[in-house]
N, C-alpha and C positions, 0 to 999 in steps of 0.2 A: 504494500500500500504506500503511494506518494504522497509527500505533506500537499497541503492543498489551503495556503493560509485565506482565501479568501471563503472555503468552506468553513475555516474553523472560528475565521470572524464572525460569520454566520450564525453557525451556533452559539456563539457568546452572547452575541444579541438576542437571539430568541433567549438562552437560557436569561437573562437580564431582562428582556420584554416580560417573561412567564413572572418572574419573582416581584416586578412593580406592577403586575397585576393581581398579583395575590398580597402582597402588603405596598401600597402608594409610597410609602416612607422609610420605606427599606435601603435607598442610595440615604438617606436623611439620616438616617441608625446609623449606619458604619461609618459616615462623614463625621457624626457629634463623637462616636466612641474614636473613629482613630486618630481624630484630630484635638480631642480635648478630655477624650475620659469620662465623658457624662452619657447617662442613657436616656433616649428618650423620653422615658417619665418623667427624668431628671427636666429635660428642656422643657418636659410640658407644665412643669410645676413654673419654670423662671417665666415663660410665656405669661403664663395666667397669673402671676406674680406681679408682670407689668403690667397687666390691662392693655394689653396690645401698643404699648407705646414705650417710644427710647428713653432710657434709664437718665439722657441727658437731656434730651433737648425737648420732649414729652408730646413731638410727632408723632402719630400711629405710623405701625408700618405698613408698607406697601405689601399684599400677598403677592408676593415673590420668589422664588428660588433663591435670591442674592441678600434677601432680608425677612427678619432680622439679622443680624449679625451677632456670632459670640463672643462677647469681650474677656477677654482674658489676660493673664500677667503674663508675658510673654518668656520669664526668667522662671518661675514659679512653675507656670501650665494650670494656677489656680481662675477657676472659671471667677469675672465677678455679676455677669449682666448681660441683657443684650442692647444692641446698640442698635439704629437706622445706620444704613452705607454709607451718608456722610459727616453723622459724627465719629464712626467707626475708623475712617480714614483722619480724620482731625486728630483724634486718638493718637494713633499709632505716628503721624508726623511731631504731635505734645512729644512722646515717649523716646524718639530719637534723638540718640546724643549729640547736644549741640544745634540741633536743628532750630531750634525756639531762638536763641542767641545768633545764629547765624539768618535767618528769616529777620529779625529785628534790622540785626544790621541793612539787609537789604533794603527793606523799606525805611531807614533813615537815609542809606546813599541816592535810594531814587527821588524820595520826599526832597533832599538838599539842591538834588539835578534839576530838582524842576521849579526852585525856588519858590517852595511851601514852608 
């Protein structure tokens, strides 16, 4: 028998079409567990915790694939909240080293450039 990788794509996707037909949230499970260590129940508790809205900025989220977001300690891996996509990104530029100070600066060289 010859390999046959376009068959066996094939079957990957069937076998992956079969398993998100029998549970919706099944990509959803293994993404929170191998990305952050929480089970589902776990997410549905923080969901319903927020009242469908970001821990910061108290937008509802968009039903999305891309949100909410799981905010986490990135040094830790301790989960704390979930976030909408762009305080989640505001976040994560906050927590970069040097970023805040070096962002500062820039908008005081362009503020000076444009005589403000």
């Amino acid at each position: 028998m010859s390999y046959d990788p376009e068959a066996r794509r094939t079957r990957r996707q069937e076998r992956y079409r079969r398993r998100k037909e029998a549970d919706p949230r099944h990509g959803l499970t293994r993404n929170l567990w191998s990305h952050y260590g929480i089970t589902i129940e776990e997410w549905d508790r923080l969901l319903i915790a927020s009242c469908g809205l970001c821990a910061i900025c108290a937008r509802p989220f968009r039903n999305t694939p891309k949100e909410p977001h799981v905010d986490h300690n990135h040094r830790t891996g301790v989960v704390r909240d979930l976030l909408c996509a762009p305080c989640n990104r505001r976040l994560e530029a906050l927590e970069a080293p040097g970023f805040v100070r070096a962002a500062h600066a820039y908008l005081l060289l362009h503020r000076q450039a444009a005589g403000v």
